[in-house]
N, C-alpha and C positions, 0 to 999 in steps of 0.2 A: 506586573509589579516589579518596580526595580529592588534591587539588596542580591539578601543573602541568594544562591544556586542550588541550597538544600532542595526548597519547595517545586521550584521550576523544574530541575532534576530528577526531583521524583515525579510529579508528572507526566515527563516526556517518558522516562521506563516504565511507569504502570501502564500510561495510554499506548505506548508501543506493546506490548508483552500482550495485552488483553486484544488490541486489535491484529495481533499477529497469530492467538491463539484461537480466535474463532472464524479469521482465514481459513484457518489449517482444518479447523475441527469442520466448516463448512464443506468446506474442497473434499476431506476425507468421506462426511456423509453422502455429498455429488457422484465422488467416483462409487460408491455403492448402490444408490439407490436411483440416479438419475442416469449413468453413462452405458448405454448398449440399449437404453429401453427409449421407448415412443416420449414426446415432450408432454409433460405435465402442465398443465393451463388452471391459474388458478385465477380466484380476484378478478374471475366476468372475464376473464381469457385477455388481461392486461396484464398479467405477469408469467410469463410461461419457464420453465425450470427445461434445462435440453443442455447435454453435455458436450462442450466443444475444445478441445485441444489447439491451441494458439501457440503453434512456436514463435510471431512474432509480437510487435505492440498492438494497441488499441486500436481492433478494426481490422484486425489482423495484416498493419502495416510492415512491410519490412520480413516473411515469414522464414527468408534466408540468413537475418542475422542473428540469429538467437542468441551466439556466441558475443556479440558486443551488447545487447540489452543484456546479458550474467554479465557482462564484466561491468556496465553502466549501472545496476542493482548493486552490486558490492561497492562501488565508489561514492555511491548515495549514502549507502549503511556507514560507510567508513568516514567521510565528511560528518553525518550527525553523529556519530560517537563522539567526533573529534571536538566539536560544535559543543556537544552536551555539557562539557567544564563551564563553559561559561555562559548558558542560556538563563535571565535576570528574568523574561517575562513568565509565566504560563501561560497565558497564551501562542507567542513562539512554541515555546514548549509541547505543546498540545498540538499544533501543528507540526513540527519536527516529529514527534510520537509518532501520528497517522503516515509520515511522510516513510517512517522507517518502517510500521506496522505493513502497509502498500509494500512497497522495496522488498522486504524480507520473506513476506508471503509471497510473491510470485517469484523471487529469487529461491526458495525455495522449491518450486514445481520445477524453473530449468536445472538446479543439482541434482534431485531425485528422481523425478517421474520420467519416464520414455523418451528419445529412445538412448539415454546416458548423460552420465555427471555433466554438467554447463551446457548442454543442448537439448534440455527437454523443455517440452509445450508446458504452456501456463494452464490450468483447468479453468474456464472459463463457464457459468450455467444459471447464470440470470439474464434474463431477458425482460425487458419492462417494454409494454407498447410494439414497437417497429423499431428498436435500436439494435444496437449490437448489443452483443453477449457479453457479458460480463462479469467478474467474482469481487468477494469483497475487499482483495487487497487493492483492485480497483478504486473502488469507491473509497477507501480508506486516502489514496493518493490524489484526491479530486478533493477530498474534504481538508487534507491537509494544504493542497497547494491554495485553498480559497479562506481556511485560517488564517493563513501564512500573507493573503495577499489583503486581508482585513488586518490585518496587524498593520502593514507596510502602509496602508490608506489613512489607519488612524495614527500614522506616524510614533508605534511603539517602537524601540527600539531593541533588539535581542539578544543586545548585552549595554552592561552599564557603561557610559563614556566614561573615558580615562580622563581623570584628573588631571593628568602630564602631556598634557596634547600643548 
């Protein structure tokens, strides 16, 4: 929807805040009840819970840079803050959301968790099928990039054109 930034606004911060809050509240149950112990098989042994520490990206590409995926998370968070003033659609919006809710949840495992600030692993403990491992700031980053790329197909735009062009 083009206009006002009120609705789109709010949006992108409840869909980020809620997809960054059951990240965290996921990953915190993982490290408790899944990491140190044998893998959980649920759903006919199509879904297995198993805890894995990823200091790099997806697929555990890259496991020595941990320090530029923290600093490439914070430059994603800080582009959509930036972005947020003028986001017209919700949908953008809702993909920006997930894209920050992603971002911020696993920017979050490299400030806190093992083994120190900007160099810790991502908690990683779903498994579906024969894939890799993965959590839901994951999936939160996968939903927003394919919002974001359904938006750009049906030719929304993510902010209103200026009049003075």
């Amino acid at each position: 929807m083009e206009g006002s930034t009120g609705r789109p606004r709010r949006a992108l911060w409840i869909t980020a805040a809620a997809g960054l809050a059951v990240d965290q509240v996921t990953k915190a149950v993982a490290a408790v009840v899944v990491e140190g112990r044998q893998p959980v098989h649920a759903l006919g042994g199509s879904v297995t819970f198993t805890a894995f520490r990823n200091p790099g990206a997806a697929g555990s590409f890259a496991p020595h840079a941990t320090v530029v995926f923290t600093l490439l998370a914070a430059g994603v968070l800080a582009f959509i803050t930036w972005a947020s003033s003028s986001v017209r659609s919700v949908g953008w919006a809702v993909g920006l959301g997930l894209l920050f809710a992603g971002a911020g949840g696993n920017l979050a495992d490299r400030l806190f968790r093992h083994p120190g600030f900007g160099r810790g692993a991502v908690l990683d403990f779903i498994q579906v099928g024969h894939s890799g491992i993965f959590n839901l700031a994951d999936q939160c980053v996968t939903l927003g990039a394919l919002t974001i790329l359904v938006q750009t197909f049906r030719g929304v735009p993510m902010r209103a054109h200026s009049a003075a062009r």
